[in-house]
Structures are given as structure tokens and as C-alpha cells.
C-alpha positions in Angstrom: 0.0 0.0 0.0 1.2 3.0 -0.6 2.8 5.6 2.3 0.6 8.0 1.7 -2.9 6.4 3.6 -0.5 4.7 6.1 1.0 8.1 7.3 -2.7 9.6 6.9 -5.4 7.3 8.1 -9.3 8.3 7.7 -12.4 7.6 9.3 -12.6 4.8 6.4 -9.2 2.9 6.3 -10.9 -0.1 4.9 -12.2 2.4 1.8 -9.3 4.2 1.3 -6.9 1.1 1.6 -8.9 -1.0 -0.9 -8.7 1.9 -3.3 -4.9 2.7 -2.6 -4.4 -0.8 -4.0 -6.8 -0.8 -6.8 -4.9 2.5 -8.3 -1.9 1.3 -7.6 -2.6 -2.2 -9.6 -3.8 0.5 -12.3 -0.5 2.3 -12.1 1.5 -0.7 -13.1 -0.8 -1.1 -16.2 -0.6 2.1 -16.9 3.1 2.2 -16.4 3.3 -0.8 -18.5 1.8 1.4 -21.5 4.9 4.0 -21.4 6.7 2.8 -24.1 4.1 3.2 -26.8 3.5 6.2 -28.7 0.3 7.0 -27.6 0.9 7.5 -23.9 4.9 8.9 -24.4 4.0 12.6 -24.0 0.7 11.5 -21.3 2.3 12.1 -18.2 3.2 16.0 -19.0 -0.3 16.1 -20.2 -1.5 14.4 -16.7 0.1 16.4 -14.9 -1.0 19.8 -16.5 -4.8 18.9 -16.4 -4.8 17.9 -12.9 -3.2 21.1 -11.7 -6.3 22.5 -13.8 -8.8 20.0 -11.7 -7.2 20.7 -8.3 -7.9 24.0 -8.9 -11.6 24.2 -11.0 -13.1 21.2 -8.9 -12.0 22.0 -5.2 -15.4 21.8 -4.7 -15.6 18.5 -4.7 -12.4 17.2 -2.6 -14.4 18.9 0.1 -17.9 17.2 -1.1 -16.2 13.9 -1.1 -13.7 14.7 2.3 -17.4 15.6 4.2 -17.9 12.0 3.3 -14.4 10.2 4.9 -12.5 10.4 1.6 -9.2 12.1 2.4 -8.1 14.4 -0.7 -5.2 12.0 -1.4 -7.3 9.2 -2.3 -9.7 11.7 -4.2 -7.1 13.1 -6.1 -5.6 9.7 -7.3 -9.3 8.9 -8.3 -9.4 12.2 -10.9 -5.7 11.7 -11.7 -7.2 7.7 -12.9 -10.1 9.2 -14.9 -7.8 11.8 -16.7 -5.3 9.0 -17.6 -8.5 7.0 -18.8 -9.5 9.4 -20.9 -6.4 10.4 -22.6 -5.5 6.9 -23.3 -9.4 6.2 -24.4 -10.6 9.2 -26.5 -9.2 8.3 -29.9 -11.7 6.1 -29.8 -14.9 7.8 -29.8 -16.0 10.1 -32.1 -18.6 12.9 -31.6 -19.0 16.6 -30.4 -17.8 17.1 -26.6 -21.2 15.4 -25.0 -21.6 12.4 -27.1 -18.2 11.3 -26.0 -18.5 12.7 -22.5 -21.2 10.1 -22.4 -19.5 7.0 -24.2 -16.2 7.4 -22.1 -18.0 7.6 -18.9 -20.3 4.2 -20.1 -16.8 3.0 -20.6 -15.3 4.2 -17.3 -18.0 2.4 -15.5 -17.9 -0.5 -16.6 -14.0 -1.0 -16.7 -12.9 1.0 -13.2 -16.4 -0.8 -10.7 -13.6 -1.0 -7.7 -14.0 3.0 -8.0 -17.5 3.0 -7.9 -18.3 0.8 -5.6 -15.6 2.4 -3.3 -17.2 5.7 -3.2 -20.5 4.2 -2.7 -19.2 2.4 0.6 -18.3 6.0 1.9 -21.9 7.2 1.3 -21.7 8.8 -1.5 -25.1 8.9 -3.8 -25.0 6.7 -7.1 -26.2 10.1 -9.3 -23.6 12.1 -7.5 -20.8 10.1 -8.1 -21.7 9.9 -12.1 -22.2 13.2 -12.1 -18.3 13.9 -10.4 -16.7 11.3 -13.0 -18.6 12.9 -15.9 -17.5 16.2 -15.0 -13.9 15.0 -14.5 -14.3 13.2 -18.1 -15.9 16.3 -19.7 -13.3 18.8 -18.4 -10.5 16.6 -19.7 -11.9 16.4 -22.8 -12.2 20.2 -23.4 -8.3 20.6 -21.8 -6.9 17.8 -23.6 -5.0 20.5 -26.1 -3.0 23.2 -24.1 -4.1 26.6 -25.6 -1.7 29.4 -26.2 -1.7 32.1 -23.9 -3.9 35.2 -25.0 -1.7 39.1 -24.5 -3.6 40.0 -21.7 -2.5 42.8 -19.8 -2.0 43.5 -15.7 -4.7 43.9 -13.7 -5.3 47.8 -12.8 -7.4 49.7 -10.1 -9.3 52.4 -11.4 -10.8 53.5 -8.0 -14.5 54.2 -6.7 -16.2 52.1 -3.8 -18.5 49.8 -5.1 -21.5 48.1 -3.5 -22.4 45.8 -7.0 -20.5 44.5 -9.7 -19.9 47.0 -12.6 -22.0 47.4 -16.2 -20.0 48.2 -19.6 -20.4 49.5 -22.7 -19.1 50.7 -25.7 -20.6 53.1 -28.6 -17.4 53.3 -30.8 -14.0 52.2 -31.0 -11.8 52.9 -28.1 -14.6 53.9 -26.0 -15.8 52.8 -22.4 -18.5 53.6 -20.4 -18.6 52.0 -17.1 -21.5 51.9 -14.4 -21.5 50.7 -10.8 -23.4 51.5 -7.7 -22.4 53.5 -5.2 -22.6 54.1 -1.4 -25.6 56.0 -1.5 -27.3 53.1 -3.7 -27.2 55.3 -7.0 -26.0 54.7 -10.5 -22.4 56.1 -10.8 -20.4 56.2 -14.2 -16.8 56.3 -15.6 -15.9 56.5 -18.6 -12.9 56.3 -21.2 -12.3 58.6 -24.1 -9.2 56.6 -25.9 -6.7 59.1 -23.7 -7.8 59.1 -20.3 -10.5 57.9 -17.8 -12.8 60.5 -16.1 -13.6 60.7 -12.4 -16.3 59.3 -11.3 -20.1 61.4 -12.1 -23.3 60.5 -9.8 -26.4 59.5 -12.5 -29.1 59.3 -9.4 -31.5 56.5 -8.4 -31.9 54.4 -5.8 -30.0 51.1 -7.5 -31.0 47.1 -5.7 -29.3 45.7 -7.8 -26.0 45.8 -10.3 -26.9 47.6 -13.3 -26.7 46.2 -16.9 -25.5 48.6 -20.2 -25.8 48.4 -23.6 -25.2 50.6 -26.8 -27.1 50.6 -30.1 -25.4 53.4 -32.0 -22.8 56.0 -31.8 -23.1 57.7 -28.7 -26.6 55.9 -27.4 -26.4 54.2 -24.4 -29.4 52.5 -22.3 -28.9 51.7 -19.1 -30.7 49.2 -16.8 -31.0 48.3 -12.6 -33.8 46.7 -10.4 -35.4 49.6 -8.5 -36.7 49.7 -4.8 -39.9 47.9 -6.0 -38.2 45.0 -8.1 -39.4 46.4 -11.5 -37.1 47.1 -14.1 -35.8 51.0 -14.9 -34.2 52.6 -17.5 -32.4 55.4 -18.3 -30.1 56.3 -21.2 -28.0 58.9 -22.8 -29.4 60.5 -26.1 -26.4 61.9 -27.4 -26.2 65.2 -25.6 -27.8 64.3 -21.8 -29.1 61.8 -19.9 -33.2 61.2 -19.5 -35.0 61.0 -16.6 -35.5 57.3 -15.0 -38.7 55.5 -16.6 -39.8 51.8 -14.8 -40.7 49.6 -17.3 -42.1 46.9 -15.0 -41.6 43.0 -13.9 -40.2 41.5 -10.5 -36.8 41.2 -10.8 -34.9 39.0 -8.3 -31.7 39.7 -9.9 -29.6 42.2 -11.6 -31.2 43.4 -15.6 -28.7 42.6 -18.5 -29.0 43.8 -22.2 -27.9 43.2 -25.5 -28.5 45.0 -29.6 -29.0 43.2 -32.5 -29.3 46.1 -34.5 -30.2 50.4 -34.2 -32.6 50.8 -31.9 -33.4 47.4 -31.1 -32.7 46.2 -27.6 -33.5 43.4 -25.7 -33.2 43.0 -21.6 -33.4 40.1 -19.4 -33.6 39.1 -15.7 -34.0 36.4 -13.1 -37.6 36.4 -12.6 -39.4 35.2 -9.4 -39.6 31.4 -10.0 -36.0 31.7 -10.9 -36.5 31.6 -14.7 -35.3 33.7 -17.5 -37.5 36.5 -18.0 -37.5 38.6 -21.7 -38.8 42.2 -22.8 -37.3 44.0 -25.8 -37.7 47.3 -27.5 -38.6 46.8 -31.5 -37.6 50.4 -32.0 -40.9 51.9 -31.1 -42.3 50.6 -28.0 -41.1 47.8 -25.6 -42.4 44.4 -25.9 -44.5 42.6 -22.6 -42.5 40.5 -20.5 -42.0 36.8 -21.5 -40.8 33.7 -19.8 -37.7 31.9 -21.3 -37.6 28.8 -18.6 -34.7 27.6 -17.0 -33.8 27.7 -13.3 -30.9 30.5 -13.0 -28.8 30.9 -9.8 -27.1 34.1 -10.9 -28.1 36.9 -12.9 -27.6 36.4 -16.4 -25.6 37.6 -19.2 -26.4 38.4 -22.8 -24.5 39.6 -26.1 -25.8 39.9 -29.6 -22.8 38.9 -32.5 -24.8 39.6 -35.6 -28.3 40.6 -36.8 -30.9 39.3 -34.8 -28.9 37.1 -33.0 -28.9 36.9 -28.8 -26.7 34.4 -26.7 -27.6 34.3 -23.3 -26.0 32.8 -19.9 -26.4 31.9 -16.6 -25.4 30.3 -13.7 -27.5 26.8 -12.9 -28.5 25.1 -10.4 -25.2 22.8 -10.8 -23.2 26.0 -10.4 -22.0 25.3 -13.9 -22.6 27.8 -17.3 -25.6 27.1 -19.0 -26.7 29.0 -22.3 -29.5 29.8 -24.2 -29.6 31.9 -28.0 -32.0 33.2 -30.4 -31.3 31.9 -33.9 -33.3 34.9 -35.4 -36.6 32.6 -35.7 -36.8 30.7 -32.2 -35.5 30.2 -28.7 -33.1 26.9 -28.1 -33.4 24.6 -25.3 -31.1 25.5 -22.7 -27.5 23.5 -22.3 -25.1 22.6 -20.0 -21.5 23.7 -20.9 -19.8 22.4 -18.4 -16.5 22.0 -17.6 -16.3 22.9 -14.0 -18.0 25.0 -11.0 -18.2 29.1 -10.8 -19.1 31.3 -8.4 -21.1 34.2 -10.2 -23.2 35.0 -12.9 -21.3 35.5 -15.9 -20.4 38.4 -18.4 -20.3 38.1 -21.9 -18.5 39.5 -25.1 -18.5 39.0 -28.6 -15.4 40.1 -30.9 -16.3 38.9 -34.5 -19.6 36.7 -36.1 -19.8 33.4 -34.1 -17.4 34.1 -31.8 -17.9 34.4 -28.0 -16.1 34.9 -24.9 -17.6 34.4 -21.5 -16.2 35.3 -18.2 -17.0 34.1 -14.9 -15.5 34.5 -10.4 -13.6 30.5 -10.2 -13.7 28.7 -6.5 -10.8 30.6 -5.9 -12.0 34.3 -6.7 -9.9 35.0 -9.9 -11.5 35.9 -13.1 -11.8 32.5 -15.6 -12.0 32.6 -19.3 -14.0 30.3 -22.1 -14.2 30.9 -25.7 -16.9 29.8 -28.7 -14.2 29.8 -32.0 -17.2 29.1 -34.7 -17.4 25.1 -33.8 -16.9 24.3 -30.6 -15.9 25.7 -26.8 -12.9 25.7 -25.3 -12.3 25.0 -21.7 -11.8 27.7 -19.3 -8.7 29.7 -18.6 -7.6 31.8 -15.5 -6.7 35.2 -15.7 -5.9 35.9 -12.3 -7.3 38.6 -10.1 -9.4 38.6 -7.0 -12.6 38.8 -7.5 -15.4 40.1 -5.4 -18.4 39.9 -8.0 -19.5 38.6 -11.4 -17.3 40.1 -14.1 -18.6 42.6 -16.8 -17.3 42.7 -20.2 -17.3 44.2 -24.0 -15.5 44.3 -27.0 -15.4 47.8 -29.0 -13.7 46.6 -32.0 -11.3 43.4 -33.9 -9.8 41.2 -30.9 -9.7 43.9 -28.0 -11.5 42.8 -25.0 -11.9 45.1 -21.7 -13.2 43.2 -18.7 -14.1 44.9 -15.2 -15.4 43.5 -11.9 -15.7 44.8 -8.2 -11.9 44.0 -6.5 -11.6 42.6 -3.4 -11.0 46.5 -2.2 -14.5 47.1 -3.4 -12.9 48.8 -6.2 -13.5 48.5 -9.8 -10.3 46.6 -11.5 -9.7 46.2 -15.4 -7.8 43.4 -17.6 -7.8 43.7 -21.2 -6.5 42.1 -24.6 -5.4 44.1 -27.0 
């Protein structure tokens, strides 16, 4: 048996001894495999996902130590899936789901010691599939190690905050950033391709973070959940700001926006049964509200990347990503992206036709990173930082990317790409 569990004994020694050996009999195999082609660059590979899973999934080596299982014997159970699948997935063709599901059938039925030992700790059938399949899944969507994007330092651009920020952008090298303040109202910053501006109070009495979104050259609309829970609006013409008009609901969360096109604008919040709730303005009046389903645990996030086009996201009830988007003729169902836990609602950014990028807080409070290329998603990427809300983010023009969020200083704080 390995030193490891006799230096560290657990509540289960029986468990974690049985399953010491068991990976340890799978070791040799494994070991015995070196020599071929497939598995000669595997253990760098091993070794870099795992740092990723340690990291993403921390989550669940508490979950599973509530139950008796010590994090060594946890770890060397995601450290067996991630070999399993490296060595296996050259097998199964498919987008990222199909073979999430045939490697897992396969993992099943060819690793039951693992199973079964989990089980004897207590640990729900459907919870334990549900680990494995997200170990499987993330690996899948890591297996490749990405190139670094040019992302710059993270900088502190001041204010005290009491939400997460909003941005937008109505031309090229422009910023406009809204936050609430102390005194509950909307307060805005903005950038003028030279300099940023001290902050300016725009009024209201804010319950939530506010969303922002432009549909022109120097038209922005801006959005918060008022004292009552109904949505209000107020936007900037061109030369001054309007007064602040409700237009309605019960929000339970934070309002977020997005433009398909001039003076088209659609807005969505959490409802109160926790759904995805729709109204839109069609250029000369706004729509009534309507009911997109799901079951959100964060406010959500939307961005438009062509005419008549909406993606949507959210947090679920799995703490994962889940999407939704308007093809320009109907809703989709809602999916399951995956590929590990967050801790906010998301923000959302689109920097050329089909092409997405989606921020989100990680376990460990710093800002993480997926992309849509066209075809498929990647997994996500750190980007450091310490996070103390859901990140906002925008794209004024070819591969630039400015993403804010509340600091841990109750600050606002700013990464970009160039």
C-alpha cells in the first residue's frame, strides 16, 4: 500500500486502503503502456490537467472529504479518470457530449472497484456519475494546451463599489462603465481613448448591479432593479441623460441587455420562479415581458454577435454555465456547458460573427476565461485577479476585450486584450 494512507489514516481505512491498491494495480498497467506512442508525451499532459482539476473542482475534494475520503485518495481517483480518458478518447467520435457520455459508459464498466468504493463512503450513485462525468468532460475540453492570450495587468481604477460593474461601448476605443455606489445610486466612468474621467453620480436608488448596452454612436441604455423589483431605465441621447422611466416585472436579480441592430434592444432578468424573464424594445415601443424557462442561480448575461442574434447565460442550479440563443426565428433549449463550478453570474463579449467569450468568479475568486471559436468551446482559462463579484465585459472593436469586476477592495479593477 502506498505511504501515503498509512502516514494519513481516515475515518474509512478499509475504503481508502482497498482503493490505494486498486490504483496502484492500475498504475503498473498504466506504467506498462509507457513505451508506446500513444501515452509517451501523457504524463506532462496528466500532470498539467490535474493542476487545472485541483484547482476548478475544489469543490468537490471537500464534497467527497465531508464524506471520509481524504483528498489523497480523491485526487488519485481524478488523476485515474484523466489518464482514462487520454489513453481512451481516440476512440470515440462525436461533439464534446456524445463522448463525455460514451467514455464515462466505458469508465463504468471497466474501473467498478472506484464506484463501488465511493459508494461504501456514502456517497449517492447520481452524485458520483455526475463527479466522474464532469472530471471526463473537463479533460476532454483541456486535452490541447491553448496558447496564452496578450492579456495585460490587472489595474485599479478606484470608486467604492456596493455591486459588480456594467459596460459598454458606442465606438472604437470607448468605455463607459456603471457601478453602484454608497448612497445606492448609478455612478459612471468613462474612457475617451486618452484618459478615464472621475467618477459622475447619475441618481436613483440602484437594488441591484446595473446592466448597459449601446445601439449606436453615442446611445447608451442603461438598466437596474429599483426599490420595487421592476425594471428602470435610463439612457443617454447623445447630448444628456433622460430622466429614469420603470418599465415593469419583479426582478430577483440584476437586468442585462444586448442590440442586435439600431434601436433594437432586448433586456433580461431572473424572474421570481428563478426563470429567465424577456422584454425588448422593437424600435418603437417595448415588448410585454416573457418567460424563457430555465432555473438560473445568478443573474444572467447576454450579447448579440450579428443581426438578430442573442446568446444568453447563466449560472444553474449545478453551479456550472448554462446558455441559451435566439437563432433569429426561435428560442433553443437550454444546455449545459460544463467543464467545471463558478461562483457568479457570468459576463459576456462577442469580438467577431460566431465568436464568444464568456467570463466568470472561479472557486478561488480570480476571473476564468472560455471561448466559442465558430465550432466548438474551449475549456476555461484563468486570468488571475481577486474577484469580489460577477465580471462585466465588451468588445469595442477586432480582438480587444476590456473586462471589469468589483476588487476585493470594493474597487472597480480592469484586464484587457489588446
Amino acid at each position: 500500500m502506498n505511504s501515503h494512507y498509512k502516514d494519513h489514516p481516515d475515518v474509512c481505512p478499509l475504503c481508502n486502503n482497498i482503493i490505494a491498491d486498486y490504483l496502484d494495480i492500475y498504475k503498473e498497467d498504466d506504467d506498462k503502456l509507457e513505451g508506446e506512442d500513444v501515452i509517451r508525451q501523457r504524463p506532462q499532459d496528466i500532470n498539467r490537467i490535474m493542476a487545472l482539476i485541483n484547482r476548478e473542482f475544489s469543490n468537490y475534494y471537500r464534497e467527497l472529504e465531508r464524506y471520509g475520503a481524504q483528498r489523497g485518495v480523491t485526487r488519485n481517483i481524478f488523476r485515474n479518470v484523466v489518464t482514462y480518458v487520454l489513453r481512451e478518447e481516440s476512440k470515440y467520435t462525436g461533439n464534446i457530449q456524445q463522448k463525455t457520455t460514451s467514455i464515462f459508459n466505458a469508465y463504468r464498466r471497466d474501473n467498478r472497484m472506484i464506484f463501488a468504493t465511493l459508494r461504501g463512503y456514502g456517497v449517492q450513485s447520481f452524485r458520483i456519475a455526475q463527479i466522474i462525468r464532469d472530471i471526463i468532460r473537463f479533460t476532454l475540453e483541456n486535452i490541447r494546451e491553448r496558447p496564452t492570450s496578450p492579456w495585460s495587468e490587472w489595474e485599479d481604477l478606484g470608486g467604492i463599489l456596493t455591486s459588480a460593474p456594467a459596460v459598454s461601448s458606442w465606438q472604437a476605443n470607448r468605455l463607459d462603465v456603471f457601478v453602484r455606489g454608497q448612497d445606492n445610486a448609478l455612478w459612471h466612468k468613462w474612457w475617451d481613448g486618452s484618459r478615464w474621467s472621475e467618477w459622475e453620480s447619475l441618481g436613483g436608488i440602484l437594488t441591484s448591479a446595473p446592466g448597459a448596452v449601446s445601439w449606436g454612436p453615442n446611445r447608451i441604455d442603461v438598466f437596474v432593479r429599483g426599490q420595487d423589483n421592476a425594471l428602470w431605465h435610463k439612457w443617454w441621447t447623445g447630448s444628456r441623460w433622460s430622466e429614469w422611466e420603470s418599465l415593469g416585472g419583479i426582478l430577483t436579480s440584476a437586468p442585462t441587455a444586448a442590440s442586435w441592430g439600431p434601436n433594437r434592444i432586448d433586456v433580461f432578468g431572473r424572474g421570481q420562479d428563478n426563470a429567465l424573464w424577456h422584454k425588448w424594445w422593437d424600435g418603437s415601443r417595448w415588448s410585454e415581458w416573457e418567460s424563457l424557462g430555465g432555473i438560473l442561480t445568478s443573474a444572467p448575461a447576454a450579447v448579440s454577435w450579428g443581426p438578430n442574434r442573442i446568446d444568453v447565460f447563466g449560472r444553474g442550479q449545478n453551479n456550472s454555465l448554462w446558455h441559451k440563443w435566439w437563432t433569429g426565428s426561435r428560442w433553443s433549449d437550454w444546455e449545459d456547458l460544463g467543464g467545471g463550478t463558478i461562483t457568479s453570474g457570468p459576463g459576456a463579449a462577442s469580438t467577431a460573427p460566431n465568436r464568444l467569450e464568456v467570463f466568470a468568479r472561479g472557486g478561488n475568486n480570480q476571473l476564468l476565461f472560455r471561448t466559442w471559436n465558430g465550432t466548438r468551446w474551449s475549456g476555461w482559462q484563468s486570468l488571475g485577479g481577486g474577484l469580489a463579484s460577477e465580471p462585466a465585459a465588451v468588445s469595442w472593436g477586432g480582438n480587444r476585450l476590456d473586462v471589469f469586476a468589483r476588487g476585493q477592495n470594493n474597487r472597480l479593477w480592469h484586464i484587457w486584450r489588446s
